[in-house]
C-alpha positions in Angstrom: -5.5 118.4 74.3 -1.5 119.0 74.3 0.5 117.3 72.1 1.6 114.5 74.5 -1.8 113.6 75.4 -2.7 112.9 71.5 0.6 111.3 71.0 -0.3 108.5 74.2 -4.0 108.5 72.7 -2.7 107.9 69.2 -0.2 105.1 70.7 -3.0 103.3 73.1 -5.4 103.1 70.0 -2.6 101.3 68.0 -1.8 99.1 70.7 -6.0 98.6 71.1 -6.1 97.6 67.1 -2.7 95.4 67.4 -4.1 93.5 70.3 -7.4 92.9 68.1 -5.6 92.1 65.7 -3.8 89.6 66.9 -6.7 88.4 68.8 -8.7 87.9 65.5 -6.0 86.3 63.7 -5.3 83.6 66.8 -8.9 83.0 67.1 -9.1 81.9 63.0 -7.5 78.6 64.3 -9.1 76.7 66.2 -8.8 73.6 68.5 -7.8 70.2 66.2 -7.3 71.8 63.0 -3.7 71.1 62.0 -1.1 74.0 61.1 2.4 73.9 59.9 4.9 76.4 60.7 8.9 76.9 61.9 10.6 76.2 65.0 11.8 79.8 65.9 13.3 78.8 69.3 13.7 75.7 71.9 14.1 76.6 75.3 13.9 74.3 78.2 10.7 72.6 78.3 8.9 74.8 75.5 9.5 75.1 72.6 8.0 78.0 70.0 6.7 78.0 66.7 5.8 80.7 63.7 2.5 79.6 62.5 2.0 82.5 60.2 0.6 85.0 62.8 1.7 87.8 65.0 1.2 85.2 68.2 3.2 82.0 68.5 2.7 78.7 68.9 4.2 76.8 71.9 4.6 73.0 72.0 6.1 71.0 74.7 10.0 69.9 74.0 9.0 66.3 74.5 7.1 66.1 71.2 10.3 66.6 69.3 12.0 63.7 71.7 12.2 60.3 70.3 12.5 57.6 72.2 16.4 57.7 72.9 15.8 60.8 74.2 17.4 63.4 71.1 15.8 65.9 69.4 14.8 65.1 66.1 14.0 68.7 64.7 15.8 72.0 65.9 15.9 75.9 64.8 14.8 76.9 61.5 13.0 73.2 60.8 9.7 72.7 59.4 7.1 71.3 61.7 3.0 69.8 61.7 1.1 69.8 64.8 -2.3 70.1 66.0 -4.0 72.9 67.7 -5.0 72.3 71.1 -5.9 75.4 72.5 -5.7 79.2 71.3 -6.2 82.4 73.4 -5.3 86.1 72.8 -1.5 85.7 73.5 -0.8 82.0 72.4 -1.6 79.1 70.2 -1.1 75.6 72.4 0.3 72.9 69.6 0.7 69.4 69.9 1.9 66.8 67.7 -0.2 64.0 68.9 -2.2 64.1 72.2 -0.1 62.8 75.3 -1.0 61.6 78.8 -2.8 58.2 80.5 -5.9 58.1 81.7 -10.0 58.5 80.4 -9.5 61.9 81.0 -6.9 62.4 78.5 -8.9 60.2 76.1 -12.2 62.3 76.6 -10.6 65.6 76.2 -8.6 63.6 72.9 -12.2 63.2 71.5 -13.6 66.5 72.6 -10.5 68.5 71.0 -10.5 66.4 67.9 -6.4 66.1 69.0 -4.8 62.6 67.2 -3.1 59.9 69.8 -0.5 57.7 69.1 -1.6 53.9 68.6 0.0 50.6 68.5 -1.7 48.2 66.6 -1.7 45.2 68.3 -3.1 42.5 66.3 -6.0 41.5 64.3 -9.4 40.5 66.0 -13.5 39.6 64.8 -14.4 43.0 62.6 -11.1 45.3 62.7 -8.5 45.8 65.3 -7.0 46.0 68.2 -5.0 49.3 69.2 -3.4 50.1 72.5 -3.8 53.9 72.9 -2.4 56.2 76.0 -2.0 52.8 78.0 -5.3 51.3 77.1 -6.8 49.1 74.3 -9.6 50.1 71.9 -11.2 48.7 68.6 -10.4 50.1 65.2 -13.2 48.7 62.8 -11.9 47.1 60.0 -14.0 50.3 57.6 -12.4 52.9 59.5 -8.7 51.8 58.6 -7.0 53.6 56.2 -6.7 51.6 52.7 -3.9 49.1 52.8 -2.7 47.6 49.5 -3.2 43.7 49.2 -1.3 41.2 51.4 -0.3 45.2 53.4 0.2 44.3 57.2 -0.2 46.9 59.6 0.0 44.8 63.0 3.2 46.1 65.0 3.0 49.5 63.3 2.3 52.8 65.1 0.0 55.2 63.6 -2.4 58.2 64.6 -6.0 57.9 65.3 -9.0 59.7 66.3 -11.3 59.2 69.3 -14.4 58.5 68.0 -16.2 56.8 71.4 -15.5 56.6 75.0 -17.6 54.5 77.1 -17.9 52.7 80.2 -15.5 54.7 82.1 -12.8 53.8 79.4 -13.2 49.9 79.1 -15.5 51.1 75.5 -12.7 52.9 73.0 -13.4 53.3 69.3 -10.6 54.7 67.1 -10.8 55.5 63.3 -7.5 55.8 61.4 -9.8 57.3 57.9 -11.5 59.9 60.2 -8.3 61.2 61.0 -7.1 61.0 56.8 -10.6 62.5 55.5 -9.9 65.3 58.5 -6.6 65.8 57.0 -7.2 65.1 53.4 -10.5 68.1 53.8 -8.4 70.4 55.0 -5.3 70.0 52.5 -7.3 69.4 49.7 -8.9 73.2 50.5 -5.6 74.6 50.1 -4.6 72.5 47.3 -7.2 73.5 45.3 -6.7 77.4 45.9 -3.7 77.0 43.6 -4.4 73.5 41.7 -7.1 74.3 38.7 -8.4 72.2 35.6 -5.3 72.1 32.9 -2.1 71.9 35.3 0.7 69.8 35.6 2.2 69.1 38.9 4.3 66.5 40.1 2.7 63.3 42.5 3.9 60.4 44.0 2.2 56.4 43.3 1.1 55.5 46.3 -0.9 52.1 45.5 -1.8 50.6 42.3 -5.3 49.2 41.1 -6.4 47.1 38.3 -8.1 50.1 37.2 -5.1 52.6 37.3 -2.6 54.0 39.7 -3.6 56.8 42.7 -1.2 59.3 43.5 -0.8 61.5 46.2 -0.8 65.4 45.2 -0.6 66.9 49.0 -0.5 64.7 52.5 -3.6 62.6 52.3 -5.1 63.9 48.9 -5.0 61.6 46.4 -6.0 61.5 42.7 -6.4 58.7 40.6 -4.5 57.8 36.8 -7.2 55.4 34.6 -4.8 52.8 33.3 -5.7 54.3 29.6 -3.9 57.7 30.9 -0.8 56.7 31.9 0.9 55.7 29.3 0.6 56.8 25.0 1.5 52.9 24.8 -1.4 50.3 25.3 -1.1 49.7 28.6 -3.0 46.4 30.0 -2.1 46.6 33.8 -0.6 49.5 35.6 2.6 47.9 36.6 4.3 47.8 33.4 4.8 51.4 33.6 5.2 52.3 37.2 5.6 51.3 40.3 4.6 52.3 44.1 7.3 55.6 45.3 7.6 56.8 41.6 7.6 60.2 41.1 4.9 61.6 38.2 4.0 64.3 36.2 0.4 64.5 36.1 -1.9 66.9 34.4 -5.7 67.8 35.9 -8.4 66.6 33.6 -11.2 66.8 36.2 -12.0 67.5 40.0 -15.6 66.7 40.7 -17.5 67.3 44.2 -19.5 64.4 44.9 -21.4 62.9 47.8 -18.6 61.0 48.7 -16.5 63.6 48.4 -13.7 65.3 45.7 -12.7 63.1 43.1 -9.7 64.6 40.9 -9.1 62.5 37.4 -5.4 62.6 35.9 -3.5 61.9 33.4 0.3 60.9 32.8 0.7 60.6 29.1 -1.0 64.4 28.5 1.5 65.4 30.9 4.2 64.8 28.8 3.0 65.8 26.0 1.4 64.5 22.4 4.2 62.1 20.8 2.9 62.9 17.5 3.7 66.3 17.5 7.5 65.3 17.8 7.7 62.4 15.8 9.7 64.2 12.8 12.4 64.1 15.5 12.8 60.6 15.8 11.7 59.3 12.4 11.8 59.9 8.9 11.3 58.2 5.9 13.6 55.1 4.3 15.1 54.7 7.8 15.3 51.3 9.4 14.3 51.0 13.1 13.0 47.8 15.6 9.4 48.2 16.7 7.0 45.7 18.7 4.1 44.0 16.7 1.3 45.2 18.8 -1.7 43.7 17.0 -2.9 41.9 13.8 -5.4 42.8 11.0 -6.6 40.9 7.7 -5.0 43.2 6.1 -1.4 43.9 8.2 -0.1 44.3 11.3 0.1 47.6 13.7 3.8 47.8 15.0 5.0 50.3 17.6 7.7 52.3 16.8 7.5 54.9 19.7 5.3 55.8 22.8 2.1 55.9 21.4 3.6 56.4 17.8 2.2 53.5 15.8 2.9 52.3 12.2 1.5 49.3 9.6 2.8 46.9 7.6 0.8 45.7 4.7 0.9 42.0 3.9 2.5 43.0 0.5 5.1 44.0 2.3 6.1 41.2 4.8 8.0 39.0 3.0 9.7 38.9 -0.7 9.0 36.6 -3.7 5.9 35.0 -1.9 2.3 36.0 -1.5 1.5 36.3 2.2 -2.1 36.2 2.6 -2.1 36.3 6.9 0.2 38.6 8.8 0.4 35.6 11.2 1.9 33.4 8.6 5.1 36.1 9.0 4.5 37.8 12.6 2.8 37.3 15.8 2.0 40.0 18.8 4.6 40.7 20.8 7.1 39.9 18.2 10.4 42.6 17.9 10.6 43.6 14.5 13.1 45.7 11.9 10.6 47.7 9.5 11.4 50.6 6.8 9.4 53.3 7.1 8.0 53.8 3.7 5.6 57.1 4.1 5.3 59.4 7.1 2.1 61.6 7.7 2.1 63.2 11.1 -1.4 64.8 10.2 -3.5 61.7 9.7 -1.5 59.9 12.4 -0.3 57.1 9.7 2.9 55.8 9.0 3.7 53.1 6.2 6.3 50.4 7.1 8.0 47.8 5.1 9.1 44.6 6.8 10.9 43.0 3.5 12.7 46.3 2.4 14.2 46.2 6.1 15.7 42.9 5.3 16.9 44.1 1.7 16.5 42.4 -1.5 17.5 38.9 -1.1 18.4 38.3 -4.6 21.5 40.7 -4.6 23.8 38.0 -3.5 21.9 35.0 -5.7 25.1 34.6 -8.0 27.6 34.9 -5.6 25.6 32.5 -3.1 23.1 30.4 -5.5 26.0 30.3 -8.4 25.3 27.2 -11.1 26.4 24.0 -9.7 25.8 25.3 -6.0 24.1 22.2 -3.8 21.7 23.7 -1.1 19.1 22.6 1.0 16.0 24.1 0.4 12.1 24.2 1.9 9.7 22.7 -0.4 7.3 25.9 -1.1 4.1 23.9 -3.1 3.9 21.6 -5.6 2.2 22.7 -9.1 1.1 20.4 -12.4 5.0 20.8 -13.8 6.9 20.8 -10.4 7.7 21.4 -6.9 8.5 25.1 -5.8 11.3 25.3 -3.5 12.7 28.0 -1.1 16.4 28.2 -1.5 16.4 31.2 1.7 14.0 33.8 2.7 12.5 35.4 -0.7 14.5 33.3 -3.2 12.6 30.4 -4.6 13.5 27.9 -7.2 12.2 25.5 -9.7 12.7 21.7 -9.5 10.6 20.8 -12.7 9.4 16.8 -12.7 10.8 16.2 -15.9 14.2 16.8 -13.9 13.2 13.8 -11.9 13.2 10.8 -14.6 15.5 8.0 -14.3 16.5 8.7 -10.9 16.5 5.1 -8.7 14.6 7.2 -5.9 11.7 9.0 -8.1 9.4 8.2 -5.9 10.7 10.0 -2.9 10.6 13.2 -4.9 7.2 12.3 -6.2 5.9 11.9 -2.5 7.3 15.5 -1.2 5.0 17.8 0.2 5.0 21.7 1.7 7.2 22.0 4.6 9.5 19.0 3.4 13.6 19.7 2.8 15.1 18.7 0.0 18.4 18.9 -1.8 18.7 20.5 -5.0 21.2 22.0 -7.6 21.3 25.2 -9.2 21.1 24.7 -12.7 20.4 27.8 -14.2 19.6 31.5 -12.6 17.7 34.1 -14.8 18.1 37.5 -12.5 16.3 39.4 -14.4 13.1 37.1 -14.5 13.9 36.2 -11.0 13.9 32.2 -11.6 15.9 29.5 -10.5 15.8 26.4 -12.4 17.0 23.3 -10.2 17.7 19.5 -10.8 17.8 17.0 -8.0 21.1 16.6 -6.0 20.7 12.9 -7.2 20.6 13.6 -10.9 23.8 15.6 -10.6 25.6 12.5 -8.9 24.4 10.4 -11.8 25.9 12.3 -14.3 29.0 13.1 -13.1 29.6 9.3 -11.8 29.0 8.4 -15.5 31.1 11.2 -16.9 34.1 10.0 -14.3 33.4 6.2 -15.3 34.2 6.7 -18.6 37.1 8.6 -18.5 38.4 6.2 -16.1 37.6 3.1 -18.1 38.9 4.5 -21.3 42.0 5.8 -19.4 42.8 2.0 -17.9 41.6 -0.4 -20.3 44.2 -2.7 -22.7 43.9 -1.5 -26.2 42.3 -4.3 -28.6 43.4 -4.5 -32.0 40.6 -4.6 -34.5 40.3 -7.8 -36.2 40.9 -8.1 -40.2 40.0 -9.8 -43.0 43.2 -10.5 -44.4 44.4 -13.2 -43.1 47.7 -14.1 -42.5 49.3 -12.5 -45.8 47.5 -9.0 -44.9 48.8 -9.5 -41.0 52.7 -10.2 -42.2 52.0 -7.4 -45.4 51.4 -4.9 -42.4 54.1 -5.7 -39.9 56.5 -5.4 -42.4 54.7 -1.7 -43.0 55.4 -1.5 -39.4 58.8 -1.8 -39.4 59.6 0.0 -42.6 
């Protein structure tokens, strides 16, 4: 054999394994599976698409017309259409299946091809859906899942053929056929790359009591339990996101059941463990706001973070008092200023101070609660000697009963009880012992009128000469004194 004859032999043998090839890799698609690939060209009627193999795929030009007639993709875009035929030398596409007629509806069903369908209104059991010029039923099962008070009349969607029947008058459509179709083959893709332990981003798509599902490829959803999307206590799964929001979500499960893939995720783990960071944020003797989150015996659980939780004892809620509930100072819900006392990031505990946040309120007594000083103060309890009386948050005085003798309105003050306001003076203040002895705002009045009273009278009154006892001699003796 010369030279040229090998060399043709050599070339038809490549062109034999090109063409099979080719032929193999065309004939891996086949007829409704859905592909997506780039518009390489548009010309006239046709126009032609890479779909990741050595033969193209051709689509008519109208399926990238809208309605005012313009193209809505062009060169270089990224498109999704359905396979309708495949041979040796091309791949037929279609983005939805076009045409009148139970023909077209028939060979719709037989291709597995999507139409276009308007849904007209609602009727007894599902829907009704006008499809290539003619009406058919969507059961109410076999639309896709609509959030509550969701309308879908007036809205065009894709279906799939599921019956045709008397000559066309009998047409059953099915929205979730077509999303479990599309959902199957996605989710085989997705999971090629997607494994137990990533993160990847996902968009809510509809919220439940239970949690939020979001979608991680077109139709493939995965579902957030309420207790995973947030480090915070989270009661419903609208205070922390909303439908549209874009998520980072890491895989905790994907389990292959008899109703199909179920893929478990979580929020919170995607961004991470908030006690690992918390020497960032806090430290200790700092003053920050947190949110009372719940209520013990012994204190109350206040959230200073994301999942970063702290406790106040009762001993330290409230200064110069004995707190014996956490509701007699706080409730839930309740914005709070707290000292962080003690930080330990390994057992997960931080110690919090409510009263050292406010300061110690007996630092400004003497300028504020100075002898003298009339204030209006709570009465705290009443004990065998007297009535306890808070003067202002952790300050409390004494008004001893003894104080209250000889006042015209005794009784008033002998009938106080907790929770009454009364008016007191400071009469003495002992900072080291921390005591306040008070007297009644009456008993102060008394004593000053009586002290004014005096002075006045002895200040305005005649002066009366002292009678003697001797007589007229003594009186004349003395005047002559006088005037010597």
């Amino acid at each position: 054999m010369s030279d040229e004859q090998q060399m043709q032999q050599e070339d038809t043998e490549s062109f034999a394994a090109l063409f099979e090839q080719q032929t193999q890799a065309a004939m891996r698609l086949q007829a409704g599976q859905k592909v997506s690939g780039t518009i390489i060209d548009i010309s006239g009627d046709s126009v032609f698409v890479d779909v990741g193999i050595k033969v193209d795929g051709v689509m008519d030009r109208k399926d990238i017309v809208n309605a005012e007639g313009e193209e809505i993709y062009k060169a270089g875009d990224t498109i999704e259409a359905w396979v309708v035929r495949v041979s040796s030398h091309e791949v037929r596409l279609s983005r939805s299946m076009s045409g009148s007629g139970v023909a077209a509806l028939e060979e719709a069903q037989e291709s597995g091809i999507p139409v276009d369908g308007k849904v007209l209104g609602v009727c007894k059991g599902g829907y009704t859906v006008e499809v290539l010029g003619k009406r058919a039923f969507c059961p109410g099962s076999q639309m896709e899942a609509l959030s509550e008070g969701d309308d879908v009349t007036g809205r065009t969607m894709q279906f799939l053929i599921s019956r045709v029947e008397s000559r066309g008058r009998n047409i059953i459509v099915s929205r979730r056929a077509l999303i479990n179709k599309e959902r199957s083959e996605n989710l085989e893709k997705m999971l090629e790359t997607l494994h137990v332990g990533d993160t990847t981003e996902a968009t809510v798509s509809r919220l439940a009591p239970f949690g939020a599902f979001v979608t991680l490829a077109p139709s493939v959803e995965g579902l957030v339990h309420v207790s995973e999307l947030s480090w915070s206590r989270v009661a419903a799964p609208e205070e922390v996101c909303a439908v549209g929001d874009r998520i980072s979500v890491k895989v905790l499960a994907i389990e292959k059941t008899d109703k199909g893939t179920r893929i478990s995720l979580s929020r919170k783990r995607a961004e991470g463990d908030p006690w690992e960071k918390v020497g960032d944020s806090l430290s200790q003797g700092q003053i920050v706001t947190g949110k009372v989150l719940r209520l013990m015996p012994f204190g109350a659980f206040v959230e200073l973070l994301p999942g970063v939780e702290g406790m106040v004892h009762v001993s330290e809620m409230a200064w110069g008092r004995r707190v014996h509930k956490p509701e007699d100072v706080v409730a839930v819900g309740d914005e709070v200023k707290v000292k962080i006392l003690e930080i330990n990031p390994e057992g997960r505990r931080i110690a919090l101070s409510i009263r050292d946040a406010e300061g110690d309120p007996w630092n400004d007594v003497e300028e504020t609660l100075a002898p003298g000083t009339t204030v209006e103060g709570q009465v705290e309890n009443k004990s065998p000697f007297g009535f306890f009386v808070t003067l202002k948050p952790g300050v409390t005085g004494l008004l001893p009963l003894s104080s209250l003798k000889g006042l015209k309105d005794q009784s008033q003050f002998q009938q106080l009880k907790s929770g009454d306001s009364v008016k007191v003076v400071v009469q003495r203040v002992d900072l080291g012992a921390r005591k306040i002895s008070l007297m009644p705002e009456g008993a102060k009045d008394a004593v000053v009128k009586e002290t004014e009273g005096a002075s006045d009278w002895k200040q305005h009154s005649k002066t009366v000469q002292p009678k003697s006892s001797l007589g007229i001699l003594g009186q004349a003796l003395q005047k002559a004194m006088e005037k010597k």
